[in-house]
C-alpha positions in Angstrom: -6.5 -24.6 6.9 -2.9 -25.4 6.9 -3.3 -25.4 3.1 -4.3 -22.2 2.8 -1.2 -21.0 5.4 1.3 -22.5 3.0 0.1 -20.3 0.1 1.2 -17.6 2.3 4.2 -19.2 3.2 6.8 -16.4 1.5 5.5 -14.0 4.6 6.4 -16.4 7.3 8.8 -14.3 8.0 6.1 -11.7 9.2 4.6 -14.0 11.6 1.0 -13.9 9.9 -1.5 -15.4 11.9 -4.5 -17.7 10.7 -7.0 -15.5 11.2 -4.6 -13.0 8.7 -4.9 -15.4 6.0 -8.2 -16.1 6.2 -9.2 -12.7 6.0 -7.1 -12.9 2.6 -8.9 -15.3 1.3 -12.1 -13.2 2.3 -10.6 -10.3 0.6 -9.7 -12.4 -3.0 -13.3 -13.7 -3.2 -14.7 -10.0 -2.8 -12.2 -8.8 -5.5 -12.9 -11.7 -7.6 -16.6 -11.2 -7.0 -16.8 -7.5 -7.7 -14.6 -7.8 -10.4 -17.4 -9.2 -12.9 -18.9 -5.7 -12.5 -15.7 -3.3 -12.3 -11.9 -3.9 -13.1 -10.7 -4.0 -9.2 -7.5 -6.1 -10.6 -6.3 -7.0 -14.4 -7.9 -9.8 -16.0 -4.3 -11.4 -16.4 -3.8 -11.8 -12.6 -7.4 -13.3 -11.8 -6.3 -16.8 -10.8 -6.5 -17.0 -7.1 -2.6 -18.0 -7.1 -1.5 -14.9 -9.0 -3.6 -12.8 -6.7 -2.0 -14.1 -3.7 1.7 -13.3 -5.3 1.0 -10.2 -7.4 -1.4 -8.2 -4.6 -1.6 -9.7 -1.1 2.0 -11.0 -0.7 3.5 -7.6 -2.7 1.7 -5.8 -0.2 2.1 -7.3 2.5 6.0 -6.7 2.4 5.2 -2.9 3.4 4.3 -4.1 6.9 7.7 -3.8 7.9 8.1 -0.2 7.3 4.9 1.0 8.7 5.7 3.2 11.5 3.3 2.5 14.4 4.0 4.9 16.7 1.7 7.1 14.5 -2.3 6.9 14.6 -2.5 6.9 11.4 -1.1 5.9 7.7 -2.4 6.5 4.5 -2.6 4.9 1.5 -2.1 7.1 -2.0 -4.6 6.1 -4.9 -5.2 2.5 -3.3 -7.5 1.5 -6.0 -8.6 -1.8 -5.2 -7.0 -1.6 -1.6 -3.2 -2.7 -2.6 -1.6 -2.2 0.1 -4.4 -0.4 2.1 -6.6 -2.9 2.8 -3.8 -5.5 3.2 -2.0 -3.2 5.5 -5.4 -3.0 7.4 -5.7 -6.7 7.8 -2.8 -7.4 9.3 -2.8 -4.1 11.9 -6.0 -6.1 13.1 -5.1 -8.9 13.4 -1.8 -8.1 14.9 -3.8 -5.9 17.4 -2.0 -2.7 16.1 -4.4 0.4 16.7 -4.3 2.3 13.7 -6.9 4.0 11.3 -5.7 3.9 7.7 -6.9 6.2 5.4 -7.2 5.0 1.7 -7.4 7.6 -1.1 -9.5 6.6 -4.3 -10.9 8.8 -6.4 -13.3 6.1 -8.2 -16.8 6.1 -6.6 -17.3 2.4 -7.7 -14.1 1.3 -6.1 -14.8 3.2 -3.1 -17.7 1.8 -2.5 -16.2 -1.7 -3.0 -13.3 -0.5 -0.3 -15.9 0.2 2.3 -18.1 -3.1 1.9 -14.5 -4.8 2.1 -13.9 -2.6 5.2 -17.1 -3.2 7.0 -17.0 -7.0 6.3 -13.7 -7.6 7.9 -14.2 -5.1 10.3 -11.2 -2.8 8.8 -10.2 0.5 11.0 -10.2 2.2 7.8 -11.5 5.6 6.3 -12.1 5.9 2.6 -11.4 9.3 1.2 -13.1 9.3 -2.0 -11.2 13.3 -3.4 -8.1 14.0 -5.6 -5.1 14.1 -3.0 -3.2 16.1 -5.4 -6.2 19.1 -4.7 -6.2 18.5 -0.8 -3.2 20.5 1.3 -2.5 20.5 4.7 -2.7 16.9 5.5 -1.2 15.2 8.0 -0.4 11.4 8.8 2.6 8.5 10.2 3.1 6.7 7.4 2.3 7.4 4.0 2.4 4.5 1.1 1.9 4.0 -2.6 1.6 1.5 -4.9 1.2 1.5 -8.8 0.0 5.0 -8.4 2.1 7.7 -9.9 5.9 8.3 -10.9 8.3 9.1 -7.7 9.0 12.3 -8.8 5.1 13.4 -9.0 4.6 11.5 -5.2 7.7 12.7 -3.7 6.2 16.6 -4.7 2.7 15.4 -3.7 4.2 14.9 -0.4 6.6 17.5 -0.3 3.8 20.2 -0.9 0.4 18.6 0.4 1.5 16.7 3.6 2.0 19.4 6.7 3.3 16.5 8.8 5.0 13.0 8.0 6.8 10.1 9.4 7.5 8.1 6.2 6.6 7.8 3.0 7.1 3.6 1.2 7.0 3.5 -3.0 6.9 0.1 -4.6 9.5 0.0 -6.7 9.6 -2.3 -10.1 12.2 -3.3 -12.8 13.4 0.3 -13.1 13.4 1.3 -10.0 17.4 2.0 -9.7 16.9 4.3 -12.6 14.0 5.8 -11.1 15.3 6.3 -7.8 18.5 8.0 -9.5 17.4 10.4 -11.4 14.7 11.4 -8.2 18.0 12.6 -6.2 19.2 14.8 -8.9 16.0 17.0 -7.6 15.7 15.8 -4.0 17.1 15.2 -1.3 15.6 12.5 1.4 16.9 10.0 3.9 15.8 5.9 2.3 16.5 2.3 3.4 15.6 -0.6 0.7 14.7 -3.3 0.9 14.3 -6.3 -1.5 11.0 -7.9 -2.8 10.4 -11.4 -2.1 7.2 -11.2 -5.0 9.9 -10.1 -7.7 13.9 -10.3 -7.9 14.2 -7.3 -9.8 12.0 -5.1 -7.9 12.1 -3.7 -4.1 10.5 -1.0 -1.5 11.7 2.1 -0.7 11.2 3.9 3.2 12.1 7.4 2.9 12.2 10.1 5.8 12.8 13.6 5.1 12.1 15.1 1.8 13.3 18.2 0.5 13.9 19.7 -2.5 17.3 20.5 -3.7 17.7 24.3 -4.4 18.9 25.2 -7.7 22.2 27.0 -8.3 
């Protein structure tokens, strides 16, 4: 057991419990499981160690800008459940009352996010529609990870979500750039913060979008 803490050692900041990481290790051998059938992850990050680093630990780092005095927070094209079902997890185990709803289009990875869900006994919903063609939605936090450019979430929010707390993006080697030329179109209130997964890469939490009016 303690072996299988230290691999999670880079989120001892966090606090995660035991039972957190066990229910990692749960989730990894699912993913690596199902993966035989469908591509849940990339081949290149199959080894148990990369998985850890690259998915559970990168996702993990959202935690801290979930805002739980909502009921709920959703999750933007979670595919195989990065950061949704990671997100989930720790809420559980950290006896945090909150319903996350993850939004995949894929049937086959839907259906992988539920058996995941009812297995470690996730307060999850999995909303299997394009989010981009459903309006008026409403949620606390909102997060994405290796979904879609800023620009085309920032809009997605801007235009689909009626109601809001936050809104976290994953931000990689570009990010500055990206985060740049975002505010040359819109305005919106962030804090960053830096990834402990990847020196050049970091997390955005951003409050209050709005698009800036042309002259």
């Amino acid at each position: 057991m303690e072996e299988i803490i230290k691999k999670y050692s880079l989120l001892n900041y966090l606090n995660v419990s035991r039972e957190t990481c066990l229910d990692f290790e749960m989730f990894i051998s699912m993913i690596l499981k199902k993966n035989r059938e469908i591509n849940i992850i990339s081949r290149n990050t199959m080894q148990n160690d990369e998985i850890r680093k690259r998915h559970i630990v990168d996702s993990a780092q959202a935690f801290d800008f979930v805002d739980f005095n909502g009921n709920t927070t959703s999750d933007l094209g979670t595919g195989g459940g990065m950061p949704g079902i990671i997100i989930a997890i720790m809420m559980k185990n950290a006896n945090k009352r909150m319903k996350l709803n993850l939004y995949e289009k894929s049937h086959h990875k839907g259906i992988f996010l539920k058996e995941v869900s009812r297995n470690l006994k996730l307060e999850t919903e999995v909303i299997q529609k394009d989010v981009f063609e459903t309006t008026k939605l409403s949620s606390g936090t909102i997060m994405a990870r290796a979904f879609k450019p800023m620009p085309t979430i920032l809009d997605l929010v801007f235009k689909n979500f009626s109601t809001y707390k936050n809104l976290i993006l994953f931000m990689g080697e570009r990010g500055k750039d990206t985060l740049k030329d975002a505010m040359k179109d819109w305005d919106f209130d962030y804090k960053e913060k830096k990834s402990i997964t990847n020196e050049n890469s970091f997390l955005l939490n951003i409050k209050n979008i709005k698009k800036k009016k042309l002259n």
